[in-house]
C-alpha positions as CSV (number, residue, x, y, z in Angstrom):
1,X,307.5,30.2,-37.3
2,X,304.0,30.4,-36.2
3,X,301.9,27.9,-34.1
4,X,300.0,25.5,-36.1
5,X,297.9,22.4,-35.6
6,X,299.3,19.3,-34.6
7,X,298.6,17.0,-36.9
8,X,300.3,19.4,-39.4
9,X,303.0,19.9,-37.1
10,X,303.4,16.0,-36.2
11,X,303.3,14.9,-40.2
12,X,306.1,17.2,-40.6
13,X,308.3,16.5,-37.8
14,X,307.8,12.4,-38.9
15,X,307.9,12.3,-42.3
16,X,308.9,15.6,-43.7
17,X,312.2,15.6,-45.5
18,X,314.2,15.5,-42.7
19,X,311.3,14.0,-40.2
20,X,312.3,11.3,-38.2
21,X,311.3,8.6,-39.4
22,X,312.2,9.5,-43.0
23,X,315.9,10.7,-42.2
24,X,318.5,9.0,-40.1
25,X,319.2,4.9,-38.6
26,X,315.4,4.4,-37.8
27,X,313.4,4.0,-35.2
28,X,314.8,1.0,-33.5
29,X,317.5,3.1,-32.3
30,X,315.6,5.1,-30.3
31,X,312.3,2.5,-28.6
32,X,311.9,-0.7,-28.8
33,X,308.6,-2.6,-30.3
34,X,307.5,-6.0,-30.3
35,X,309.2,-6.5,-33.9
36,X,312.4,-6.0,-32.0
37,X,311.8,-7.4,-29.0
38,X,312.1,-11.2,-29.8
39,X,312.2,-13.1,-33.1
40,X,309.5,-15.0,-31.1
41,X,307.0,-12.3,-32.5
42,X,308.0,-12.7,-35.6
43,X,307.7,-16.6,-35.5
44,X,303.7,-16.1,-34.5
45,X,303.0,-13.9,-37.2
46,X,304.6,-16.4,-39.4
47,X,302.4,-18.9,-38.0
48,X,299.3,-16.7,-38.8
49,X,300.5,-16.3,-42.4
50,X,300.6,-19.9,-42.8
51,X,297.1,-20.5,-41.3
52,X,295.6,-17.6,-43.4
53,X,297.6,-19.2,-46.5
54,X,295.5,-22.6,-46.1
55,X,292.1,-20.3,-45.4
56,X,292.9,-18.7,-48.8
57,X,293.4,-21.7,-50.8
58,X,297.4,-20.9,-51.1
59,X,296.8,-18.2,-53.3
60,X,299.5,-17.3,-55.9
61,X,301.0,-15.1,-54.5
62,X,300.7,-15.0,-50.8
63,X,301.1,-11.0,-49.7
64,X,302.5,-10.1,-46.5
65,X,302.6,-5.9,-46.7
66,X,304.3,-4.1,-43.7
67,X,302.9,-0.4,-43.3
68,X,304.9,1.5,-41.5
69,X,307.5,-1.2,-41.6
70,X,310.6,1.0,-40.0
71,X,313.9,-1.0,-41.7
72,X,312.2,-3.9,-43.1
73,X,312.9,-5.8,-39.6
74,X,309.5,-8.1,-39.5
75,X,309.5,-8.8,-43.2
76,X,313.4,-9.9,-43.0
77,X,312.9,-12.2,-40.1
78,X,309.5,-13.5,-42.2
79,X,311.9,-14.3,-45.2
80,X,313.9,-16.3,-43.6
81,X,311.5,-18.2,-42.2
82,X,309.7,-18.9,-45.3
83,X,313.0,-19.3,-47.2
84,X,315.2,-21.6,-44.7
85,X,318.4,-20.3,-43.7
86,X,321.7,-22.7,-44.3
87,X,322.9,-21.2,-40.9
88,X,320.0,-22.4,-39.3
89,X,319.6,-25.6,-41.3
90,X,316.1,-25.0,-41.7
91,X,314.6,-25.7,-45.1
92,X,312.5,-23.7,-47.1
93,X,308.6,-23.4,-46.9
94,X,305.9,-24.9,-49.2
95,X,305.3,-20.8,-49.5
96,X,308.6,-19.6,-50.3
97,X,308.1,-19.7,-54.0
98,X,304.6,-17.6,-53.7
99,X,305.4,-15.5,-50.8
100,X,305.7,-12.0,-52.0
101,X,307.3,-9.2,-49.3
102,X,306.3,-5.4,-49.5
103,X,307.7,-2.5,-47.1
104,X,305.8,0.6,-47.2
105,X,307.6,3.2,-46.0
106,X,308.4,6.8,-46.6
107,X,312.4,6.1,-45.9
108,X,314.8,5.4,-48.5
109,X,315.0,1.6,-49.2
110,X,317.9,0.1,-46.7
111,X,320.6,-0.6,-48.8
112,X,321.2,-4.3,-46.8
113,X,317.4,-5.2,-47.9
114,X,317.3,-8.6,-48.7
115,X,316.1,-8.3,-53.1
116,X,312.9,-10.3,-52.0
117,X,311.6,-7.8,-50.4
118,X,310.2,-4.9,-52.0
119,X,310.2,-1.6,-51.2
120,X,307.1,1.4,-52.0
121,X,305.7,4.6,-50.3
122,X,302.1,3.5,-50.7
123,X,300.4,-0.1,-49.8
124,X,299.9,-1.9,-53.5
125,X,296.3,-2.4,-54.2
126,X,294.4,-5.6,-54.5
127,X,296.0,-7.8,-51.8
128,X,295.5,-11.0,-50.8
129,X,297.0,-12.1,-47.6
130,X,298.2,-10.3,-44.7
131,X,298.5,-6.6,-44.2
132,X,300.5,-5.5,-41.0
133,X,300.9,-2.1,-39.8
134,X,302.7,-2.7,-36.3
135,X,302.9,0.2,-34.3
136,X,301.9,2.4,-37.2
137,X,298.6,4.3,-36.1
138,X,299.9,5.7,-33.2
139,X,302.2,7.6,-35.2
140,X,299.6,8.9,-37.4
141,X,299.3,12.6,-36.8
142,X,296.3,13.5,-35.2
143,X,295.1,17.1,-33.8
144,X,294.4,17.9,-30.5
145,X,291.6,19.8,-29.0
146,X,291.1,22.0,-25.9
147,X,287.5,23.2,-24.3
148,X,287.5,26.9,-23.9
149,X,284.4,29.5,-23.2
150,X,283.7,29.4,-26.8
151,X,283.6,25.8,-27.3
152,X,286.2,23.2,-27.8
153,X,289.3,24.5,-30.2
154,X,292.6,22.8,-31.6
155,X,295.5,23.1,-29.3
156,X,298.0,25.0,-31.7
157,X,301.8,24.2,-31.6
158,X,305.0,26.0,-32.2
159,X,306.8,23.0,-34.0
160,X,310.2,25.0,-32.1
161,X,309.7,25.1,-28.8
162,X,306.7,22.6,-28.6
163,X,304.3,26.1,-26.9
164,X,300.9,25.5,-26.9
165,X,298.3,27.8,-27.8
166,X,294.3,27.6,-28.6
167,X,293.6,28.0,-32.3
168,X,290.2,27.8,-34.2
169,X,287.1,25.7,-33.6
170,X,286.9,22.7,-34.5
171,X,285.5,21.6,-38.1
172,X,282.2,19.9,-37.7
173,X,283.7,16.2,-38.7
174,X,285.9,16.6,-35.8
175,X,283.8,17.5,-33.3
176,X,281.6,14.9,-34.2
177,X,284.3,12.3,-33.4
178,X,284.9,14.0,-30.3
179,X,281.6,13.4,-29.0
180,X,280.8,10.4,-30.6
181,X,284.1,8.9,-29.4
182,X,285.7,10.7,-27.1
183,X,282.5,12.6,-25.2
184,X,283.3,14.9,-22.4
185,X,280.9,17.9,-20.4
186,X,280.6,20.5,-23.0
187,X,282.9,23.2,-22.3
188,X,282.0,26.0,-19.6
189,X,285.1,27.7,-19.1
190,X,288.5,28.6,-20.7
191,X,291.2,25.5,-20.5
192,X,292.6,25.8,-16.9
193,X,295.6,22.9,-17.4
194,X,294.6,21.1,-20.0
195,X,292.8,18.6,-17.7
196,X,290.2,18.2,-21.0
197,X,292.8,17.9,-23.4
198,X,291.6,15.5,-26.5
199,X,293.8,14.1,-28.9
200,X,291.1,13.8,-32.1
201,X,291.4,10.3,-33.9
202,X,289.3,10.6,-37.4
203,X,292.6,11.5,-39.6
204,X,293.8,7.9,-37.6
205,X,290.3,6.2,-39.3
206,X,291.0,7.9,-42.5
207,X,294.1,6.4,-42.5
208,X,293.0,2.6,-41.3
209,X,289.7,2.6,-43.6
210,X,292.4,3.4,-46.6
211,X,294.7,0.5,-46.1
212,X,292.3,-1.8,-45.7
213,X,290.4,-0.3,-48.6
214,X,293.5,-2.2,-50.7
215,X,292.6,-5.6,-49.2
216,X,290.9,-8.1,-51.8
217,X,291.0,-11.0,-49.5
218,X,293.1,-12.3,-46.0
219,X,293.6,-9.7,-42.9
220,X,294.4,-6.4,-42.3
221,X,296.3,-6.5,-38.8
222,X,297.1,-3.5,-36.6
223,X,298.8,-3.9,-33.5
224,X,299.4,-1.2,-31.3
225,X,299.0,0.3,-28.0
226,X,295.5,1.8,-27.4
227,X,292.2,2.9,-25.4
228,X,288.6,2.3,-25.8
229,X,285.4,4.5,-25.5
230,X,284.4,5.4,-21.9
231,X,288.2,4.8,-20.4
232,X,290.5,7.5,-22.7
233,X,293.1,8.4,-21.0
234,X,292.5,12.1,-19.1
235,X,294.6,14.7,-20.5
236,X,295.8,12.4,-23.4
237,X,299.2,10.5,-23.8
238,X,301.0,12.2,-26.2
239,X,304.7,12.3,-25.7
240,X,307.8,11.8,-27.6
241,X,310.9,9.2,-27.3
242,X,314.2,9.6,-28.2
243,X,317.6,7.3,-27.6
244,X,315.2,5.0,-25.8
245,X,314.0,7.7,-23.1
246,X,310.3,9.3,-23.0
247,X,310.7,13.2,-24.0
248,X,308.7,16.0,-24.6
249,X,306.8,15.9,-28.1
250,X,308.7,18.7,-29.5
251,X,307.8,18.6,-33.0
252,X,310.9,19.5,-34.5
253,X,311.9,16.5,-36.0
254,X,314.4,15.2,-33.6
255,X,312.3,12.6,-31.8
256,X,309.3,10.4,-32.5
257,X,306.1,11.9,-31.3
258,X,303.3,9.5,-30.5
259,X,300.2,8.8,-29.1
260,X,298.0,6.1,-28.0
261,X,295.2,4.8,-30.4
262,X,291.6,5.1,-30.0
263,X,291.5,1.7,-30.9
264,X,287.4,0.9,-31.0
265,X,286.7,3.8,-33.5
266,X,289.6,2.8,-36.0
267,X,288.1,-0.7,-35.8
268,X,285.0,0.7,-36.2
269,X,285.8,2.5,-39.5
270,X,288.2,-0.1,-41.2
271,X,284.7,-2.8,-40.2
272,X,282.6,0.0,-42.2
273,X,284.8,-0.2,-45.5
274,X,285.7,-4.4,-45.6
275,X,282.1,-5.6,-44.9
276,X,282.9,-7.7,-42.6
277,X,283.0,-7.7,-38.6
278,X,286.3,-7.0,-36.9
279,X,288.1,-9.1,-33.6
280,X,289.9,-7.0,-31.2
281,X,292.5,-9.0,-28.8
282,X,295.1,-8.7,-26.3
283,X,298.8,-9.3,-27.9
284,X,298.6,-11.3,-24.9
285,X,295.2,-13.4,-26.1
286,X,296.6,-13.4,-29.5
287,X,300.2,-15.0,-29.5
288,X,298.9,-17.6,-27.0
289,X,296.1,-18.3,-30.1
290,X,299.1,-18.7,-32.4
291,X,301.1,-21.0,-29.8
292,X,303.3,-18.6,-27.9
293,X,302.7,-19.6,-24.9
294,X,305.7,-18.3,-22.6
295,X,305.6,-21.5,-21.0
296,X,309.1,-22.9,-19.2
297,X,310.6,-25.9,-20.5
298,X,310.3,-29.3,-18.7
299,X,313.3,-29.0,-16.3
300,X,313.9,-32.8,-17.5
301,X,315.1,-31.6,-20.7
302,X,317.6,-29.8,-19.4
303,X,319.4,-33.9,-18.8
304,X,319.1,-34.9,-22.2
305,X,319.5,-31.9,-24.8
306,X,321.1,-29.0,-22.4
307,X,321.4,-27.0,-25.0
308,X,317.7,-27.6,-26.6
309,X,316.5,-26.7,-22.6
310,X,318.9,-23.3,-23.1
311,X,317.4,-22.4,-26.2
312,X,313.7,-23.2,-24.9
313,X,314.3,-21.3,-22.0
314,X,314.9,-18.1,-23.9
315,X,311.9,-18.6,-26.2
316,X,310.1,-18.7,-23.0
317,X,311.7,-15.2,-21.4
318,X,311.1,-13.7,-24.6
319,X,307.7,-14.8,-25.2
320,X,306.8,-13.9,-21.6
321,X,308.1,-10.5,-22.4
322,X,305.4,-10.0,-25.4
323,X,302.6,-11.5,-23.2
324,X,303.4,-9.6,-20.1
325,X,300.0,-7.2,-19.4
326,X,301.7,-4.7,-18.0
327,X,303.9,-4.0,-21.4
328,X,304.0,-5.3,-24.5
329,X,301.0,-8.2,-24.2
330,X,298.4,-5.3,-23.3
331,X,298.7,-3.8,-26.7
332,X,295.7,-4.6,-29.3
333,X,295.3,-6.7,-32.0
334,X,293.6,-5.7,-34.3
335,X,291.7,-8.3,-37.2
336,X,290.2,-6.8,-40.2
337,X,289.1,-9.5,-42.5
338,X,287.9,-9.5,-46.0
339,X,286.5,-12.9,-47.5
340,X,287.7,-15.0,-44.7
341,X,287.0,-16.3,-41.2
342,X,289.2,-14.6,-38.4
343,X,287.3,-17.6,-36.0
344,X,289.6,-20.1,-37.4
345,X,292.7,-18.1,-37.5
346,X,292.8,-18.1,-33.9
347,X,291.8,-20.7,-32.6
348,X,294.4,-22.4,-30.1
């Protein structure tokens, strides 16, 4: 096979036929997201629903759409906590009745899928309520370029072996993200290392600007890991995981292949096509906002309700887990809204 681009090369070894995120157990088998993390995640998302629900006048019905939404892992642990659980003894929510559940997702439909939630390849349009797409966009294919003595090129890829060769120049709409977002010295010399290497983020904007293009009214949320404009990461972060271990982004469809999210011009383009100012936060700013604090438990309690100080005690770990800045609590959140204050959302 020849070398090709690798956003060709990527959207093949993801979510061709037998890509890897369209064939096999999913992806929670091989890293591990917030989603999976803790159910404490979940639980703040929930309480961003609710909050949005109230912003919205309880709207009938209240859409929570999950792009990119692996098994249907957020959306199950939403439904239950909408819908009560008899195991739990928790009863159902005043939104149960108008919540309505949508995985999109190029996998077939998990057979254990709870019915509420429905299943689709594309986001439905005219939603109202929350979008998520949690660690979608860096997953996104996306090319990447290389300066050489005739200006910069893409970096072409044999989807085999993962070899790297320079290809063609670079159409004009891609070089003018490069140098709008991503600016660099012009290129002098050929590559020498790939010190210069860009990974090129329009097809990522494109991709933002079209899912919250199907927004009528509430939030389009991305969360993800990410860079802004004047710190991108030299040389790129493209890589590939697989059983849990980083490996190298072979494109051949047996690992995922990722890369971090040029997060200030995908904000910039979904801003461009809702009307309305976006909010970019830590995870770490953001779950404290929705009352996830990570704080320990008064030792006291541990003398009256053991068990209560047990369970509190693990909320804590976990939530300290998603707020830590080093991991999970440094990725971005990312607030698109359409009719609605994101001001209020938020607040603590």
């Amino acid at each position: 096979m020849n070398a090709i681009r690798w956003r060709e090369a990527m959207a093949a070894a993801l979510y061709g036929p037998d890509g890897f995120f369209v064939s096999g157990s999913g992806p929670a088998d091989h890293f591990r997201t917030s989603v999976h993390a803790s159910p404490e995640f979940a639980a703040a998302v929930f309480r961003l629903v609710s909050r949005l629900d109230a912003a919205l006048g309880f709207p009938t019905p209240f859409d929570v759409v999950d792009v990119g939404a692996g098994r249907g892992e957020l959306l199950r642990a939403l439904a239950v906590l909408a819908h009560g659980s008899a195991t739990s003894g928790a009863a159902p929510t005043p939104l149960a009745d108008r919540l309505r559940l949508t995985a999109v997702e190029l996998a077939p439909r998990p057979a254990d899928l709870p019915t509420v939630i429905g299943w689709t390849a594309e986001p439905p349009a005219g939603i109202t309520g929350l979008l998520t797409a949690t660690e979608w966009l860096d997953n996104v294919p996306l090319d990447v370029a290389i300066p050489t003595d005739t200006g910069w090129r893409y970096h072409l890829v044999d989807p085999r072996t993962g070899e790297e060769t320079p290809g063609p120049p670079l159409t004009p709409e891609d070089l003018t993200w490069l140098t709008t977002w991503h600016p660099t010295p012009p290129p002098t010399a050929p590559i020498t290392g790939g010190g210069e290497r860009v990974e090129l983020g329009r097809g990522r904007d494109l991709a933002w600007e079209a899912v919250v293009g199907r927004l009528r009214r509430g939030v389009a949320l991305a969360v993800d890991y990410g860079h802004l404009r004047g710190r991108r990461p030299v040389g790129g972060t493209l890589t590939g995981y697989r059983n849990g271990r980083q490996v190298p982004p072979v494109p051949d469809g047996s690992c995922d292949i990722t890369a971090h999210v040029a997060i200030d011009s995908v904000a910039t383009a979904g801003a461009r096509v809702a009307g309305y100012a976006y909010t970019l936060l830590s995870q770490r700013e953001a779950l404290r906002a929705l009352g996830a604090d990570g704080g320990r438990p008064a030792l006291s309690l541990a003398g009256t309700d053991p068990a209560g100080y047990v369970r509190a005690l693990a909320a804590a770990s976990a939530v300290a887990e998603l707020t830590d800045p080093a991991g999970l609590g440094g990725h971005h959140w990312l607030l698109q809204p359409v009719g609605v204050a994101v001001d209020a959302l938020m607040a603590r």
